[in-house]
C-alpha positions as CSV (number, residue, x, y, z in Angstrom):
1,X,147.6,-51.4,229.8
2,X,148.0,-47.5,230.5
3,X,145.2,-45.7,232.2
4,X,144.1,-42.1,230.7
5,X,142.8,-39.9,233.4
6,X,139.6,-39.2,233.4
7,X,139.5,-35.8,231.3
8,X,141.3,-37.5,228.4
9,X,138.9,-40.3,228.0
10,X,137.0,-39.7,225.1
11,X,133.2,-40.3,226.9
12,X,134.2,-37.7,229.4
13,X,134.9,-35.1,227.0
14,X,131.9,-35.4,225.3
15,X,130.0,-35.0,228.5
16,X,132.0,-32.2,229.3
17,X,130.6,-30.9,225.7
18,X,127.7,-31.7,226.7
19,X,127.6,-29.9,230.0
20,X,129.1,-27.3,228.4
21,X,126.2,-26.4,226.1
22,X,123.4,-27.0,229.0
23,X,125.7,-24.1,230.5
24,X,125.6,-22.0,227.7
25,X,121.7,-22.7,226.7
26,X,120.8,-22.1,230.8
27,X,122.7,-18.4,230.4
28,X,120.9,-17.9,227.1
29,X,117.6,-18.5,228.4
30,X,118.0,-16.7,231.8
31,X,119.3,-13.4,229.3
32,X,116.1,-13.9,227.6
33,X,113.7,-13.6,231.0
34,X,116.0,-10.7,232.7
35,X,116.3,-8.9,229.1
36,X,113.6,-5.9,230.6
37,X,115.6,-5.4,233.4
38,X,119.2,-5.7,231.7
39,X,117.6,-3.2,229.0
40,X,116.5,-0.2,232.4
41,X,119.9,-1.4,233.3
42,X,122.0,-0.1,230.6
43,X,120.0,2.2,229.5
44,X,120.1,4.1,233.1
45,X,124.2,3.3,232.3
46,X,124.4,4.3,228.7
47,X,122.7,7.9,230.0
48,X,125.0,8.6,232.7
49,X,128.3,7.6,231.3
50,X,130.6,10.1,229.9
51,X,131.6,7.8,227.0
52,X,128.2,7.1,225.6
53,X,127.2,11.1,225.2
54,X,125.8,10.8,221.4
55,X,123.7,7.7,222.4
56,X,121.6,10.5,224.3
57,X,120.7,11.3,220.7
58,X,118.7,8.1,220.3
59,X,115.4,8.2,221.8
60,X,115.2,5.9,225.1
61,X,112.5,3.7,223.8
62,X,114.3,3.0,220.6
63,X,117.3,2.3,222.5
64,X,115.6,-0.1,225.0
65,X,113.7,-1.6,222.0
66,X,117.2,-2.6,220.4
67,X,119.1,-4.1,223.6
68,X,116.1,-6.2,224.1
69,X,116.2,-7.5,221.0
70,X,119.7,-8.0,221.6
71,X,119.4,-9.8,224.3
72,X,116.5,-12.1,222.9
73,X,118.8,-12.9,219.6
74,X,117.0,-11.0,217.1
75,X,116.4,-8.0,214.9
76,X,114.6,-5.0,216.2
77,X,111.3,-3.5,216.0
78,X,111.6,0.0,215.3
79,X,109.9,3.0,213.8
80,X,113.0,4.7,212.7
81,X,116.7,4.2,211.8
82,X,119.3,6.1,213.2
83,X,122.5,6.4,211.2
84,X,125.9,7.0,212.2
85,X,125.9,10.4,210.5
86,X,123.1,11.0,213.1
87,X,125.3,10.7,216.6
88,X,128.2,12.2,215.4
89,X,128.9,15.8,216.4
């Protein structure tokens, strides 16, 4: 009779599946409670960095409306729609 370590038995992979998605679920729902203070975050980021200049054009409430709704997986609530046209130069 050969023995298959422990990773290769076919219970312990589904457990590992299993913790694996408990992972995943826990990071999903601690996103969704820290998504106010990931939006200041990035905002703060997306205003200082040299790379995100035409995102200035959007204004900061629209922009922290849409990362939150990023963060909480789902479309966002806003007035207006800013095209592509709009942040180019």
């Amino acid at each position: 009779m050969e023995l298959l370590p422990a990773s290769a038995h076919p219970e312990s992979a589904s457990n590992q599946l299993n913790e694996g998605g408990m992972i995943a679920l826990s990071l999903v729902r601690l996103i969704e409670r820290n998504s106010d203070e990931l939006a200041a975050e990035l905002v703060v980021k997306l205003e200082t960095s040299s790379h995100t200049t035409d995102l200035r054009k959007v204004p900061v409430e629209e922009l922290r409306g849409r990362i939150q709704a990023g963060n909480r997986g789902r479309e966002p609530q806003t007035s207006s729609r800013v095209t592509r046209a709009q942040c180019t130069p």
